[in-house]
C-alpha distance (Angstrom), angle and dihedral (degrees) to the residues before:
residue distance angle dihedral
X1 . . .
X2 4.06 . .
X3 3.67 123.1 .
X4 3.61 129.7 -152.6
X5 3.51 138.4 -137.3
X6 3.99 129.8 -171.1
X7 3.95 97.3 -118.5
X8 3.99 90.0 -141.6
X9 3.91 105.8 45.2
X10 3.65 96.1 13.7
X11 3.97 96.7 -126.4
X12 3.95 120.7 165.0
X13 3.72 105.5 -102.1
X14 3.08 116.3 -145.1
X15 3.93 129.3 162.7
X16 3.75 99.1 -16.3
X17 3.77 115.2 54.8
X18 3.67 134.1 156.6
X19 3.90 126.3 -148.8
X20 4.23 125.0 -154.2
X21 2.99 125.9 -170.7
X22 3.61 135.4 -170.8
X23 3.62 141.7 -176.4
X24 3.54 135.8 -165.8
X25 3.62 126.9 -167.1
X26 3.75 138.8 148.5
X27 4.33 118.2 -69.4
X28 4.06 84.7 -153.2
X29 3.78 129.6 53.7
X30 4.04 110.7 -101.2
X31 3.34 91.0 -156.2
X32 4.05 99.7 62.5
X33 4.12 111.2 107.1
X34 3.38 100.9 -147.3
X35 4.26 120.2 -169.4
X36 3.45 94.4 -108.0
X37 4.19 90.9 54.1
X38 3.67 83.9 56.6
X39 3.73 100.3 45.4
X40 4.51 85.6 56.3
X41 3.85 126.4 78.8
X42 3.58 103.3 -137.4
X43 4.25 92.6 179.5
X44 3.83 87.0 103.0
X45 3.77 90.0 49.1
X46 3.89 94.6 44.3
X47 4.06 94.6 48.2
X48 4.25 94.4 54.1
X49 3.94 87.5 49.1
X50 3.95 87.4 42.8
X51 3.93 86.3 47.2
X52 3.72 100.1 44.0
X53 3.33 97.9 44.6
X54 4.32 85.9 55.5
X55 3.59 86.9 50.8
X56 4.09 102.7 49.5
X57 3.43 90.5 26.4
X58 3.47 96.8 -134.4
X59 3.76 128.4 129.2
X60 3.47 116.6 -98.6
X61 3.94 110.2 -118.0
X62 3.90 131.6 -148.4
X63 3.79 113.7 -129.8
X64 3.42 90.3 -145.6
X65 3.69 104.3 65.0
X66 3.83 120.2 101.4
X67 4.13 117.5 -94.5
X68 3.39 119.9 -161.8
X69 3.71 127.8 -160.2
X70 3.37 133.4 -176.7
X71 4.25 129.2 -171.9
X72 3.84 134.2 -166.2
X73 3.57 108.4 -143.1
X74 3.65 139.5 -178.7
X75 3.82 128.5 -128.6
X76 4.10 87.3 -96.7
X77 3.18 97.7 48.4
X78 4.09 102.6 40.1
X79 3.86 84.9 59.2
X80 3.56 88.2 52.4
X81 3.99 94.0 49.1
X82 4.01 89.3 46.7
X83 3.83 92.0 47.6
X84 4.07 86.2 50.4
X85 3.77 117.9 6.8
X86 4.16 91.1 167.2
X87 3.84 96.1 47.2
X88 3.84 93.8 -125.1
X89 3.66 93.6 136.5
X90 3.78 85.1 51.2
X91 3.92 91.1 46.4
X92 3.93 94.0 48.3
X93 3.34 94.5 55.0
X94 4.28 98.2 61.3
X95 3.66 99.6 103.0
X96 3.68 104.3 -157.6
X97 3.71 124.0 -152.3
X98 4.24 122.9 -104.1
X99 4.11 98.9 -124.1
């Protein structure tokens, strides 16, 4: 049997759930060669990604593939995620101190 969990409080879900999903993808096409890309020497570029990915280890990733995300939430919290799907209200409200 599968249990959920609300992904933001962590709740037991249990009859009523909610799903969200998001997806994020490039507005532009990634795979237009404009003048200007011609015109730049990206070897520089392509040998630190090359190089940092050796050193980490971990793959180098394309910021223009597609991510897709999906949440369980619970009645409290989907309200919440309607009301403020970006988390600016969230963000505004950090007061950070003068130092």
């Amino acid at each position: 049997m599968l249990h959920f969990s609300c992904d933001l409080c962590g709740q037991p879900l249990r009859d009523s759930r909610f799903v969200a999903r998001v997806e994020v993808f490039p507005a532009f096409d990634p795979d237009e060669i404009t003048e200007e890309d011609l015109d730049v020497d990206h070897l520089q570029d392509i040998a630190e990604l090359i190089e940092h990915s050796e050193i980490t280890g971990q793959p180098i990733k394309d910021d223009c593939d597609v991510c897709r995300l999906r949440f369980d939430l619970c009645r409290e919290c989907r309200k919440r995620y309607l009301d403020d799907p970006l988390g600016r209200e969230a963000f505004r409200r950090v007061k950070f101190s003068q130092n």
